[in-house]
N, C-alpha and C positions, 0 to 999 in steps of 0.2 A: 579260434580253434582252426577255421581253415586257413586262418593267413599262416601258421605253426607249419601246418601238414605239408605246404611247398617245400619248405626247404628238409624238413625228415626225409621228404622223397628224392630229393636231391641224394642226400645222405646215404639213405638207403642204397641207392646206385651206383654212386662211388664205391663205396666201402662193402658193395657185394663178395661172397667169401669163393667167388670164385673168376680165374682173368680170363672166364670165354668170353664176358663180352664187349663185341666191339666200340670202341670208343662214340663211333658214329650210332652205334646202334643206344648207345646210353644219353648221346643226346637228343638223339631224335624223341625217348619215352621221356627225357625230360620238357621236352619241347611240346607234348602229348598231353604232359600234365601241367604247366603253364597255361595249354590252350583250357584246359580243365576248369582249372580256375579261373579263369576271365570268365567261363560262363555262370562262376557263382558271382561274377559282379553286373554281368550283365541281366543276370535273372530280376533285378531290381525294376528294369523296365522292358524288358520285354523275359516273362516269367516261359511263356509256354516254345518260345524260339531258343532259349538258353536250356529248358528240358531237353528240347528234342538235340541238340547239338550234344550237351552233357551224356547224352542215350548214346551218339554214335562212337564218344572218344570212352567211354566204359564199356561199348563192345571191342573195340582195338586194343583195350587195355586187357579186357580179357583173354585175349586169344593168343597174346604176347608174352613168352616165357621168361623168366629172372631166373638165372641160374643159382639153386640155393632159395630161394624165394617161390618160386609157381609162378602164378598171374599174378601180370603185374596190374591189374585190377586190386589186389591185397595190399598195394601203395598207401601210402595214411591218404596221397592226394585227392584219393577213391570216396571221404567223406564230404567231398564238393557234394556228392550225389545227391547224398541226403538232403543236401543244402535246397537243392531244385525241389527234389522230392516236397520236402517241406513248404516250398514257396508256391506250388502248384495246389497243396491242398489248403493254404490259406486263402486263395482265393477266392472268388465270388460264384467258380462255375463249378456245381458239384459234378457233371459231368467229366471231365478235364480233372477235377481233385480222386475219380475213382479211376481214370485212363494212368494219371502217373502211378497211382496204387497197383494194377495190373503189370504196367511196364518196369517196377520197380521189385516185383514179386517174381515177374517171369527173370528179369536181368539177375537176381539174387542168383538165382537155377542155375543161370547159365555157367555165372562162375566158379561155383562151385564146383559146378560139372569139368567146367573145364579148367580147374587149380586141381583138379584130383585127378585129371588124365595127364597133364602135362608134368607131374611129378611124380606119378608113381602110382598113387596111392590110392588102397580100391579097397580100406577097412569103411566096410559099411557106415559103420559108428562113425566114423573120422567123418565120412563123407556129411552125415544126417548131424554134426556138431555146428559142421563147417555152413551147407545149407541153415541152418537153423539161426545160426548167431546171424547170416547177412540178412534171409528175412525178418529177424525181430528188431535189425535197424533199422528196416525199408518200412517197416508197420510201425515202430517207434515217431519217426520222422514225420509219417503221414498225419500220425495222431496227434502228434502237437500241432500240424497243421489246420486238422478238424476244429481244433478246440481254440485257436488263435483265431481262427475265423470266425466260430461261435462267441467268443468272448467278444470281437470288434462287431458283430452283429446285436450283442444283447447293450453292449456300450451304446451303439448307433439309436434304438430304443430306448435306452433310458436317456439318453442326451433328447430324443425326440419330446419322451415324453414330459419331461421338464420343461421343454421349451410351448408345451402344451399347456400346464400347470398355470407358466408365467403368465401367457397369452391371457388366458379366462382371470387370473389376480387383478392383471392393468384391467381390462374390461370390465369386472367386478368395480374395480375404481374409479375407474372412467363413470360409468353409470352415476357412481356414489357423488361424485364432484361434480356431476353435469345435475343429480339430483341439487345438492350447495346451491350451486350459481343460479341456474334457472329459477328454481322453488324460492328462494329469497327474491329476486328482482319479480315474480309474479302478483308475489303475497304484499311487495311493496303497494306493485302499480294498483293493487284491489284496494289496500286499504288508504293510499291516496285515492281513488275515486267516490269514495264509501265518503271522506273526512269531505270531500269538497261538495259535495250534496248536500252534509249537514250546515256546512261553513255560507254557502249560497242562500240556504234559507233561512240563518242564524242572524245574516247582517244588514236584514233588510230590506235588501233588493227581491227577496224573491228567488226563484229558482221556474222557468216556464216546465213547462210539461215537457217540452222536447227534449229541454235540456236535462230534463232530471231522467227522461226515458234514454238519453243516451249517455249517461254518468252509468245508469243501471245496465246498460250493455257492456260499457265497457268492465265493470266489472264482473258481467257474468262470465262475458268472454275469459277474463281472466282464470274466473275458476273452472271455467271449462278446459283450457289450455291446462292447467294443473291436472286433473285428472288425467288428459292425455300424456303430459308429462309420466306418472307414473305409471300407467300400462305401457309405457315405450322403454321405460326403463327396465322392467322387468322379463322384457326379452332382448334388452340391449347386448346381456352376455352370448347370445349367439348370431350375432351381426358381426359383419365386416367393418364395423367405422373404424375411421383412422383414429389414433390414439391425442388427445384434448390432453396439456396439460396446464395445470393451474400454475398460474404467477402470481397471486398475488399472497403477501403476508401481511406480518404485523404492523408493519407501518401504513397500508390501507385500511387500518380499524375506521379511522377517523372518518377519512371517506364516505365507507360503508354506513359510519352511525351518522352521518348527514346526509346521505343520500334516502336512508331511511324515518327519518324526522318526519312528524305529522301534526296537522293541530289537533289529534286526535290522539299522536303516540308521542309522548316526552322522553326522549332519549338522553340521557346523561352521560358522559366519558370522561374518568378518572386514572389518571396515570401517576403513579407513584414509584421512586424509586429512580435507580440511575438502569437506562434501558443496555443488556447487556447479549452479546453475540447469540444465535438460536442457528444450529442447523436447519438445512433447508426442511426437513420434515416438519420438526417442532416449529417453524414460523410459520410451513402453512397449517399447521390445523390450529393454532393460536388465531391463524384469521379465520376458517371455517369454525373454531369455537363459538367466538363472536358473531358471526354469518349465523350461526344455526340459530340458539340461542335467540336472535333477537327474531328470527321468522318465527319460531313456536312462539313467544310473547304476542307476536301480531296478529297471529293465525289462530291461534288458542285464545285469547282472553279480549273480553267484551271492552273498547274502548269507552273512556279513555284510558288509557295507560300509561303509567312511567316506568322507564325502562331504565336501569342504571349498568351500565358496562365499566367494572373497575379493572384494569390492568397491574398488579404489585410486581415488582422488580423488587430480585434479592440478587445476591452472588451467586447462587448454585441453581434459581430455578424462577419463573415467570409464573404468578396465580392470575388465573384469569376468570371472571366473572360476571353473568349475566342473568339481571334477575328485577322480574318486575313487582308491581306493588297489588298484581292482582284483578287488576281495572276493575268492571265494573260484573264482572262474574265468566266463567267459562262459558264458550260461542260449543255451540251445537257439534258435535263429531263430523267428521267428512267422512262420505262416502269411503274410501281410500285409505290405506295406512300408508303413511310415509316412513322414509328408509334412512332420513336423515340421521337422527341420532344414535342407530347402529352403527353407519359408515363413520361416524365420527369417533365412536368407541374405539372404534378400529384402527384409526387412523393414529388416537393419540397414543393408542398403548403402543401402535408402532412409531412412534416419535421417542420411546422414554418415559411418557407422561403417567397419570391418570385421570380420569372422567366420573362427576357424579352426577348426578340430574335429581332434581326434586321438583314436585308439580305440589305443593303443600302451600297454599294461600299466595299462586302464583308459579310462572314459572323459575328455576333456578338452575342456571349449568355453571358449573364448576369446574375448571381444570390446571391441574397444575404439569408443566412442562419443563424438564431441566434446560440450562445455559448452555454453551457450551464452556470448559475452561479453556482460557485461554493463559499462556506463558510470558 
């Protein structure tokens, strides 16, 4: 629109209906309004030097007669004005968005005033038309100004607040996955010390008192560290830790169920099926299925135990399964409730999957995880 309003004003000046004016005098107001418009380009970066410039060539304009026309403020070039106007009160300083609101109120006046003395015209009405339409542009201009700034201020806060949102989600996560990893490698190292007590006194040799008093530390220690584990996790979502994330997937099952083997826990790994593509999501909670899973078997049920982890591969989706034979009865409640098998819910319905658990003559976790397809 203002790039239009140049050359109308050119137009205008040429083809005025009347030949007082001098040729020099009609380039100069074009030259006037030229300068006009540069300041609607330069308003882009510097808004309040481009105001105050646009202020002094719309007082020149005003005061400058067109034969036929009035002020030549009444130029179509005249709606740079607005342009400033507008750019000032989109800004950030409400002070400075109500100073162009005044100066663009009092400059309305002025023209007015002075298009009605320099052509004649002194019908009241005409005059309060005349006033009336340039203040309802100067307040038009200013208001989309108010509201473009409101609008990139409420944008600014919801963009903030999302990124608020995400923050405490990964942190929720982070928690949940530091819960996985820790909670399994603890539950390990207790119920290897607990098996090698038994194994010590089982083969003959004996077990001395120091050594069976320091088997029984280290596993206290362990489950003491467990408890700590979860009151640190539970105010983990308002910490500053840097963001942990997990790398491992399905192809560290194997790992996992040998690192966790006991003479105490019999762990079994069954894989069937041709093993088929898994996004990154669904292949880590396929290893956190398995990770949880085979901690609640350890942690919950009276060794011995056997633990069977079957993996089925189909085309469209990976069952995964971990489920013991019950040992030798359920171990006493902890202190503590663990967060594990929430986060895990969690994790796998945001992979695609689903999650069942049953604790019925042992433990059983179940989940099934789609493939991805591939072409």
């Amino acid at each position: 629109m203002t790039i239009l309003a140049l050359p109308l004003s050119v137009v205008g000046l040429v083809q005025a209906p009347s030949a007082s004016i001098p040729s020099g005098e009609a380039a100069w107001l074009i030259g006037v309004c030229v300068a006009l418009h540069a300041t609607g380009l330069l308003c882009a970066w510097r808004p309040t030097v481009a105001f105050a410039a646009g202020s002094v060539l719309m007082l020149v304009l005003a005061f400058t007669v067109i034969p036929g026309i009035g002020s030549a403020a009444m130029l179509p070039s005249s709606i740079v004005y607005l342009l400033l106007v507008w750019k000032l009160a989109s800004g950030e300083g409400r002070r400075i968005s109500i100073l162009a609101l005044v100066v663009g109120l009092v400059g309305a006046g002025v023209i007015a005033v002075a298009s009605a003395g320099q052509t004649g015209e002194q019908d009241p009405m005409w005059l309060l038309f005349e006033g009336a339409t340039l203040v309802a542009g100067v307040v038009a201009a200013w208001a989309l100004g108010v509201l473009t700034r409101r609008y990139r201020r409420a944008e600014a806060s919801r963009v903030e607040e999302s990124m608020r949102r995400a923050v405490a989600e990964e942190r929720t996560m982070i928690s949940r996955d530091l819960h996985d990893v820790v909670s399994h490698a603890l539950t390990v190292m207790i119920a290897q010390a607990e098996a090698a007590r038994i194994v010590i006194g089982a083969d003959g040799s004996g077990i001395t008192p120091t050594g069976d008093a320091a088997l029984e530390k280290v596993a206290e220690t362990g489950r003491e560290a467990m408890r700590g584990l979860r009151s640190m996790i539970r105010t983990l979502d308002e910490s500053d830790a840097a963001p942990l994330t997990p790398t491992s997937g399905i192809a560290a099952v194997g790992t996992l169920v040998e690192n966790a083997r006991s003479t105490e826990h019999t762990i079994t790994l069954t894989a069937q099926g041709m093993p088929e593509c898994l996004a990154l999501d669904a292949d880590l909670a396929a290893f956190r299925v398995v990770q949880e899973g085979v901690t609640n078997s350890i942690r919950h049920v009276k060794p011995p135990v056997g633990i069977q982890v079957t993996v089925d591969w189909s085309d469209t989706a990976v069952v995964i399964t971990v489920r013991d034979d019950g040992g030798s009865g359920v171990k006493e409640p902890s202190d503590a409730e663990g967060t594990g098998l929430i986060g895990l819910a969690e994790r796998v319905e945001r992979a695609g999957g689903t999650l069942d658990v049953s604790t019925s003559n042992g433990w059983c976790v179940r989940a099934v995880l789609p493939t991805e397809v591939t072409s």
